[in-house]
N, C-alpha and C positions, 0 to 999 in steps of 0.2 A: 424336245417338247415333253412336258410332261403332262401324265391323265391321270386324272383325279378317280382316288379311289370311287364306286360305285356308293349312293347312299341309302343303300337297302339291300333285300338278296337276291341280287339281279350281276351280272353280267355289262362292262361299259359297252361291249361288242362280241359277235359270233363269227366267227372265222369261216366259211362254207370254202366248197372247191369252186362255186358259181358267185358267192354273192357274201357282202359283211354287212351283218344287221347292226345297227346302232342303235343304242338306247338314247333318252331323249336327254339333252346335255341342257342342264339350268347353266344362266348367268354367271358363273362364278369365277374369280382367278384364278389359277395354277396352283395356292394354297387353298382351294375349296372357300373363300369369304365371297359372298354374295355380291353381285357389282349393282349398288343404287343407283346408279347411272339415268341417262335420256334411254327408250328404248333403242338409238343408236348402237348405245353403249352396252346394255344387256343383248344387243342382239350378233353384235362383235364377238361379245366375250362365249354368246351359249357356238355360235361359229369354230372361235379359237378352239374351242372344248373338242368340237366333231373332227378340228384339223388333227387334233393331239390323238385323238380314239386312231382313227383315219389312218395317218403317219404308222402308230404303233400296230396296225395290223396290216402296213405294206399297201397301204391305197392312197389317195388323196379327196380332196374337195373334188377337182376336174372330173372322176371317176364316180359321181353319185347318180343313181338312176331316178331315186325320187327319193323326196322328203315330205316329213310329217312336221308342220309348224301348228300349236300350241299356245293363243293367246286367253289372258282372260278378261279382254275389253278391245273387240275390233274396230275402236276408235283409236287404236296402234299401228295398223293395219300400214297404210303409207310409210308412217315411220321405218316399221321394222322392214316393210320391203325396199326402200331404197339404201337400207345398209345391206340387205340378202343379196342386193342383185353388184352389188362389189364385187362379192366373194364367190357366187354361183354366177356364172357367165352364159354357162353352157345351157340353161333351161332344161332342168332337169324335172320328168313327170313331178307334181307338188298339190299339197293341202294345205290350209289352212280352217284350223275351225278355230270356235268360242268352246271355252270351257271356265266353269262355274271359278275353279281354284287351281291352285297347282304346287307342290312339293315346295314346301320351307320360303310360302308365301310370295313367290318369283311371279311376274306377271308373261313371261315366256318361257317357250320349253322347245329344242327341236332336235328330232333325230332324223333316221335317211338309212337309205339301202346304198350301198355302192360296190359296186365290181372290184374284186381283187385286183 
């Protein structure tokens, strides 16, 4: 799996001895291009991104305590949650809010805590 460089001066993930914070993973491929997609599709791809972070610091999806999802129209809302509840099984604590914009024009964004 690969992760995509960070796109700003941030950090994709922090390594604790309790806990890996994850920063919030846009829509994008493996080569960083934006996925235009249904929000099915960006909400797959910002997924794929947290597996890649995830994988690379020694955790998985299975092991997330809570996530921060990131829309900017929660007339998404259904959408994106019944591609979230694929990949997160486990009901992991969770937010969603509205927000005005969001990084390189994405209509989703999501990051997450999870256990080493």
């Amino acid at each position: 799996m690969l992760v995509l460089a960070a796109v700003g001066p941030y950090s994709q993930a922090i390594k604790t001895p309790s806990a890996i914070y994850c920063s919030g993973q846009l829509p994008a491929d493996a080569q960083g291009n934006i996925i235009n997609g249904s929000m099915r599709e960006r909400t797959k791809a910002c997924l794929q991104a947290l597996e890649a972070v995830l994988h690379a610091a020694g955790s998985s999806l299975d092991k997330i305590v809570k996530v921060q999802i990131f829309l900017t129209d929660m007339a998404d809302f259904e959408e994106m949650n019944s591609e979230y509840a694929k990949w997160i099984r486990h009901k992991p604590a969770r937010s969603c809010v509205a927000v005005k914009q969001l990084p390189k024009g994405v209509n989703v964004e999501i990051e997450c805590i999870a256990l080493p």
